[in-house]
C-alpha positions as CSV (number, residue, x, y, z in Angstrom):
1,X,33.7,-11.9,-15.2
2,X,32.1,-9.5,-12.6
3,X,32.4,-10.3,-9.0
4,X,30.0,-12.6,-7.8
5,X,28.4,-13.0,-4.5
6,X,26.4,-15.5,-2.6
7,X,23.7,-15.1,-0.6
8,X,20.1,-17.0,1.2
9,X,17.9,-14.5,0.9
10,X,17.7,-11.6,-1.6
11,X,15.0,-9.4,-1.7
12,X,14.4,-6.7,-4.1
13,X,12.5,-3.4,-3.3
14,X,12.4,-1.7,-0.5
15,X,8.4,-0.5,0.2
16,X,6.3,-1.6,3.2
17,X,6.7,-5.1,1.7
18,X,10.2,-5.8,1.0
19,X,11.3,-4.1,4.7
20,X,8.4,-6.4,6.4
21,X,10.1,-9.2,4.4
22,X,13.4,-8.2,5.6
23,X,11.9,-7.9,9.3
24,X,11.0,-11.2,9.2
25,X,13.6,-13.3,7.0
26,X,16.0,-11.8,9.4
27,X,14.6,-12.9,12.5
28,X,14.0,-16.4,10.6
29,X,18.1,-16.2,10.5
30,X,18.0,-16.3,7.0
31,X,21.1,-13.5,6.7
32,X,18.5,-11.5,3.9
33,X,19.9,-9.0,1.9
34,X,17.8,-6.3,0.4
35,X,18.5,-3.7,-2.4
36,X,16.3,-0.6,-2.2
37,X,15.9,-0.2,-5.8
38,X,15.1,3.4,-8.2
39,X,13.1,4.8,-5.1
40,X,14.1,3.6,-1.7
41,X,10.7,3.2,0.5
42,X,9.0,3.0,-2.4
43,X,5.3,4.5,-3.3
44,X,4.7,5.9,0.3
45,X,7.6,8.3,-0.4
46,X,5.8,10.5,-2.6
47,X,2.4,11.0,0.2
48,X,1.9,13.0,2.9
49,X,0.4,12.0,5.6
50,X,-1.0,8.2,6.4
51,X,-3.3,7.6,9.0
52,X,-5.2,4.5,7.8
53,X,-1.6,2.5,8.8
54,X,-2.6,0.8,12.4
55,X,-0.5,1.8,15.4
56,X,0.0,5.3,14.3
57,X,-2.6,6.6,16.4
58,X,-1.5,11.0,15.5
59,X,-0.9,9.2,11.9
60,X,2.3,9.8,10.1
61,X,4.1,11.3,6.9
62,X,4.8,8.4,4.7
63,X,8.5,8.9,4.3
64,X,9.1,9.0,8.1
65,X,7.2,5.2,8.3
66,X,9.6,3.9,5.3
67,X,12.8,5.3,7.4
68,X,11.0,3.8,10.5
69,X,10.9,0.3,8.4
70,X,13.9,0.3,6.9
71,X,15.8,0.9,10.7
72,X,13.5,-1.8,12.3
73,X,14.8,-4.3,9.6
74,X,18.4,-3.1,9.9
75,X,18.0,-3.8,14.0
76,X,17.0,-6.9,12.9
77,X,19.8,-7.8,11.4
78,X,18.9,-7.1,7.7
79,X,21.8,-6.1,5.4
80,X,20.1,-2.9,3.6
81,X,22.1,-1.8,0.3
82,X,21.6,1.0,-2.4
83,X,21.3,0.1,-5.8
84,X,18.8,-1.7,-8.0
85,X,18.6,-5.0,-9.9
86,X,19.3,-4.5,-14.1
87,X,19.1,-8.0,-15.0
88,X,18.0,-11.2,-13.7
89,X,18.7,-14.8,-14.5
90,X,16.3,-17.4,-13.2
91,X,17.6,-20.6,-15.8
92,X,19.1,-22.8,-13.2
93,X,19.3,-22.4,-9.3
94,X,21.2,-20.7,-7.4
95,X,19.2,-17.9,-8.8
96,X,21.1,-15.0,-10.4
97,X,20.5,-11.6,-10.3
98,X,22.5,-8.4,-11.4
99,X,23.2,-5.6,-9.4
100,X,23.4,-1.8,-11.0
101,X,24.6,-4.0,-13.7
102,X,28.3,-4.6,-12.2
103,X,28.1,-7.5,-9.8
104,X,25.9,-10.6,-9.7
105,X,24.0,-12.1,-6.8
106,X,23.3,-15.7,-6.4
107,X,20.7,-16.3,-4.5
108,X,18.9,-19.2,-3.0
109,X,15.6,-17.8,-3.1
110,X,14.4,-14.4,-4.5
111,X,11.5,-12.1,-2.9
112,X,10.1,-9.6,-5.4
113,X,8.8,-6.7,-3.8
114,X,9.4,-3.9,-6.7
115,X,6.4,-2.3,-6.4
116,X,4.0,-0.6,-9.0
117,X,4.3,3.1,-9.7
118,X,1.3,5.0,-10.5
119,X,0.6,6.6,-14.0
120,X,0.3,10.6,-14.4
121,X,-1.3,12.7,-16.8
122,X,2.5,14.3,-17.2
123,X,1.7,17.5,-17.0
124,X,4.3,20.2,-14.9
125,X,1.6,21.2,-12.2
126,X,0.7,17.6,-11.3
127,X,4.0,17.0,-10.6
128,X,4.9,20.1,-8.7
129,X,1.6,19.7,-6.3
130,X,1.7,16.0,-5.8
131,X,1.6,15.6,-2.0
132,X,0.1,18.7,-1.7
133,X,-3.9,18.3,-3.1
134,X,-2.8,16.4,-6.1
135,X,-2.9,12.2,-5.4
136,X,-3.1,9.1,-7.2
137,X,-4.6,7.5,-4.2
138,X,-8.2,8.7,-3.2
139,X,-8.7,5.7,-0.1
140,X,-5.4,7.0,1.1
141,X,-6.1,10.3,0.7
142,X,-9.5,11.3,0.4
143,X,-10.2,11.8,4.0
144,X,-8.5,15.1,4.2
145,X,-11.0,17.1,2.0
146,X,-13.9,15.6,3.6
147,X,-16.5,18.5,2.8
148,X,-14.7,19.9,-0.1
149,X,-14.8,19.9,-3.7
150,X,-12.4,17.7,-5.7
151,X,-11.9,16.5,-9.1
152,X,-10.5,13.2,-10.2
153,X,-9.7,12.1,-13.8
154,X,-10.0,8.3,-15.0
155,X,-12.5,6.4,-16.9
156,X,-12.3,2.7,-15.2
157,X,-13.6,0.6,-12.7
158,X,-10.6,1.9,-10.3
159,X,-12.0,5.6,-11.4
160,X,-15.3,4.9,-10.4
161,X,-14.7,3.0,-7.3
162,X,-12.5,6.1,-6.2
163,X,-14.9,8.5,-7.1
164,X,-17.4,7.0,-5.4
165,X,-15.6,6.6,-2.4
166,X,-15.0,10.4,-2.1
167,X,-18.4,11.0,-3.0
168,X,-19.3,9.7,0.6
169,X,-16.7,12.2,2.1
170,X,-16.3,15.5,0.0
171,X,-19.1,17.8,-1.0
172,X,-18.5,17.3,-4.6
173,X,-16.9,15.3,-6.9
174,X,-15.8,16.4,-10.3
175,X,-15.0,13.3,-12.7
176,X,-13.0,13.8,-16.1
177,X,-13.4,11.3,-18.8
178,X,-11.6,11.7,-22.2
179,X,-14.1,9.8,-24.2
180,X,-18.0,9.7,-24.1
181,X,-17.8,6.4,-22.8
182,X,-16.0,5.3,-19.5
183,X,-14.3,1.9,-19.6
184,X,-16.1,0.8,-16.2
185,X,-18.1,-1.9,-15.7
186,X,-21.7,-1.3,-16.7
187,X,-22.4,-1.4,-12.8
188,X,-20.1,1.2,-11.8
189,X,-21.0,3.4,-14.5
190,X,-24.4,3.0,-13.5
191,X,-23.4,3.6,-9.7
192,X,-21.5,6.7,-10.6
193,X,-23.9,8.2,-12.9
194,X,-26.9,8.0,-10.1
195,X,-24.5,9.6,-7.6
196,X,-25.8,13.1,-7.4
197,X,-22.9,14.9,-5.8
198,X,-20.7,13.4,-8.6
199,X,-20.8,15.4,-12.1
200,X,-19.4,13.7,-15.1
201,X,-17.6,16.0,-17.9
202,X,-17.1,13.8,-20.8
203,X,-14.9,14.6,-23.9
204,X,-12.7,16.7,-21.5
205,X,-9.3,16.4,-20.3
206,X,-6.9,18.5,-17.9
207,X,-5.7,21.2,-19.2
208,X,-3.8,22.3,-15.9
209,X,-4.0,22.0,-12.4
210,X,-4.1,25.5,-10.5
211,X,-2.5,26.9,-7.2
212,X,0.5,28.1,-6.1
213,X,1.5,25.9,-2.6
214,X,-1.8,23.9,-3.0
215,X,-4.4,22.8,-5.2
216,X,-6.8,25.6,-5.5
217,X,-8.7,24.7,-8.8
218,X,-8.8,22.4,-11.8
219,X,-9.0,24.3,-15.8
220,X,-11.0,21.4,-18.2
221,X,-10.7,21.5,-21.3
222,X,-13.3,20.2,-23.6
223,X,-11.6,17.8,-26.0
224,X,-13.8,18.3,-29.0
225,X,-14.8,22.0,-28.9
226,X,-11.5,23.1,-27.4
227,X,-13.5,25.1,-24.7
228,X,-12.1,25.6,-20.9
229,X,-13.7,25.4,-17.5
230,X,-12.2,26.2,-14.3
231,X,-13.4,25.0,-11.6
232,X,-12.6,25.2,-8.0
233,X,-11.4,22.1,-5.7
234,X,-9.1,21.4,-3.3
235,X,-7.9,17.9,-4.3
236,X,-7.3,16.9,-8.2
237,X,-7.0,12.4,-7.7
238,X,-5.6,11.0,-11.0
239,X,-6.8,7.3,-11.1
240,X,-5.6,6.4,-14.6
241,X,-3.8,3.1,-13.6
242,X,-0.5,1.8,-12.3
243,X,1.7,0.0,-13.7
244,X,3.6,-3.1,-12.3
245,X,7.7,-2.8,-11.9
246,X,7.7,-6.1,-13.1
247,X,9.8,-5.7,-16.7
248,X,13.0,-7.6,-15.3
249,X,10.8,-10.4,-14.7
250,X,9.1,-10.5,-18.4
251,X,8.9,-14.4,-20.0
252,X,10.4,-15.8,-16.8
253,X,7.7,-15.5,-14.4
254,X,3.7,-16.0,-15.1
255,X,2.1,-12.3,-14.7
256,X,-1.5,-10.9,-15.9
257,X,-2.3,-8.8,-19.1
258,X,-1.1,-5.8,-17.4
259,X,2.2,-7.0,-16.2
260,X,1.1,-7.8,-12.6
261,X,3.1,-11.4,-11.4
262,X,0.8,-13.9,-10.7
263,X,0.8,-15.6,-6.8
264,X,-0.2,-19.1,-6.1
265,X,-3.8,-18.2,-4.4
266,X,-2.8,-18.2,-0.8
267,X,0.8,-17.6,-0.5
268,X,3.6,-15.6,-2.7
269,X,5.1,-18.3,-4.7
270,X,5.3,-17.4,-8.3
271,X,5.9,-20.2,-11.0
272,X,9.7,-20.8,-10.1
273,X,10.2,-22.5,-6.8
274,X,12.0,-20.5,-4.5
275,X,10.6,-17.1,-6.2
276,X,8.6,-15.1,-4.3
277,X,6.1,-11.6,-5.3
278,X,5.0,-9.4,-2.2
279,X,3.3,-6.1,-2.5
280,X,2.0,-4.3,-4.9
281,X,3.8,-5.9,-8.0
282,X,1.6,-8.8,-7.4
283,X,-1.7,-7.0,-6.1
284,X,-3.6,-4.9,-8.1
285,X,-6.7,-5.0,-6.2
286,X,-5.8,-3.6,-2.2
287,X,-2.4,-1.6,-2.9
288,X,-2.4,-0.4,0.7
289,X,0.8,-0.7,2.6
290,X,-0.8,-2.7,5.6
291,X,-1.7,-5.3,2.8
292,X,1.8,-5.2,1.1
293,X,3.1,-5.6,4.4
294,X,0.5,-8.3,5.1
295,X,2.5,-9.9,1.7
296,X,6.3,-9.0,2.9
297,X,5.5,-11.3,5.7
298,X,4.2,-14.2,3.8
299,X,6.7,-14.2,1.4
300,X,9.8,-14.6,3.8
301,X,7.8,-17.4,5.6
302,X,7.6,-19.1,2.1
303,X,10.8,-18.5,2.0
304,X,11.9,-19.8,5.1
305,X,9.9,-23.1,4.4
306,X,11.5,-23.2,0.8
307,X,15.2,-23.2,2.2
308,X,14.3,-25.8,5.0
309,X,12.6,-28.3,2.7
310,X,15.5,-27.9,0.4
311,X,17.8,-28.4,3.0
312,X,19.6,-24.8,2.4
313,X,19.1,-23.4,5.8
């Protein structure tokens, strides 16, 4: 049998919301013990620059604000560990959970803060100018090409909502949809369509995304006569989706169509008492890191009232 330890608190994930989590369930004494997971600081990692985050008044790079979280939880007390969580087993309490599949934690209560990632086209030069022009997050990043030109790719209400937001701020916004049809609400369509700086090129997809050290231009390619357009921009947003890191938790906890775990309205408790979503794994709607922080610190005060009323701490 592999080694087995005990603990109060565990928390899994390590983004603005599980280090808030571990901020507070630390100073609540509740010893927590957090495993960083596949990508330690999570989503913020892979940005640049925030400056939407209050109380960074010259704004900061997002990986420097996950190391500042992760120190102020380890000054708190928090016990920080590499390694992620491969298995989880929820059937009786003390909760179970496996660690980099060689050890087992039991837990007395669980905070879920694994995140969502965000989905790419796949395509070499997406990857190799993300951070620099190319974003999956137009609110977080649309602000630095107010003025410019910029293309973003999606068909939904998240799409539309995005485009329209840099509509207000950049001089034009390109829009790629695959189909001739977007999957937006009527409304947004409608909204988006009677935006005049915004230009909709339908049956197209992204061929490639141009520039050497940033985004300098966008090539289309029409879908059904195989024709290409470049066109200039500084910023390419992809706002196909994300997807919720929530496969561990698959039959044992109550989640949405799309995989998101569902939250009592009002708090972070999931289904199973003592089991607790923060962040962006439960929030498809806000995804900021204020309001997944917002979450990290309402799901260790759940926690904290879970283990009193059960008499655990």
């Amino acid at each position: 049998m592999a080694e087995t330890e005990k603990v109060h608190c565990l928390i899994i994930g390590s983004g603005p919301a599980g280090y808030t989590a571990a901020i507070y369930a630390s100073r609540a004494n509740l010893k927590p013990v957090l495993y960083q997971g596949l990508q330690p600081g999570g989503q913020l990692t892979i940005t640049t620059e925030v400056e939407n985050y209050p109380g960074y008044p010259e704004g900061i790079m997002g990986p420097q604000m996950m190391i500042d979280f992760e120190k102020q939880a380890q000054r708190m007390g928090a016990d920080i560990r590499w390694g992620m969580a491969t298995k989880v087993d929820f059937s009786q309490r003390p909760y179970k959970v496996e660690i980099d599949e060689e050890k087992w934690i039991e837990a007395d209560s669980v905070i879920i803060a694994t995140g969502a990632s965000a989905k790419w086209l796949g395509l070499e030069s997406e990857q190799r100018l993300n951070g620099h022009g190319v974003s999956a997050c137009a609110v977080c990043d649309g602000f630095f090409f107010k003025g410019q030109d910029v293309a973003i790719v999606g068909a939904g209400d998240t799409a539309c909502e995005e485009a329209l937001y840099l509509s207000k701020l950049c001089k034009s916004v390109h829009m790629l949809v695959r189909r001739g049809e977007m999957r937006a609400s009527k409304v947004m369509q409608d909204r988006v369509l009677a935006t005049e700086n915004i230009t909709v090129y339908w049956h197209s997809e992204t061929a490639e995304v141009l520039g050497d050290k940033m985004v300098e231009a966008v090539r289309i390619r029409n879908i059904q006569t195989g024709e290409e357009t470049t066109v200039p921009v500084k910023a390419f947003f992809v706002a196909i989706g994300h997807q919720p890191n929530s496969d561990l938790f698959k039959g044992l906890l109550d989640m949405d169509d799309q995989g998101y775990l569902i939250t009592k309205p009002g708090s972070s408790k999931t289904n199973l008492e003592g089991v607790f979503a923060c962040g962006d794994v439960q929030d498809k709607i806000y995804r900021q890191a204020v309001t997944a922080a917002g979450s990290g610190c309402m799901a260790a005060l759940d926690a904290e009232r879970y283990l009193g009323e059960m008499g655990l701490h």
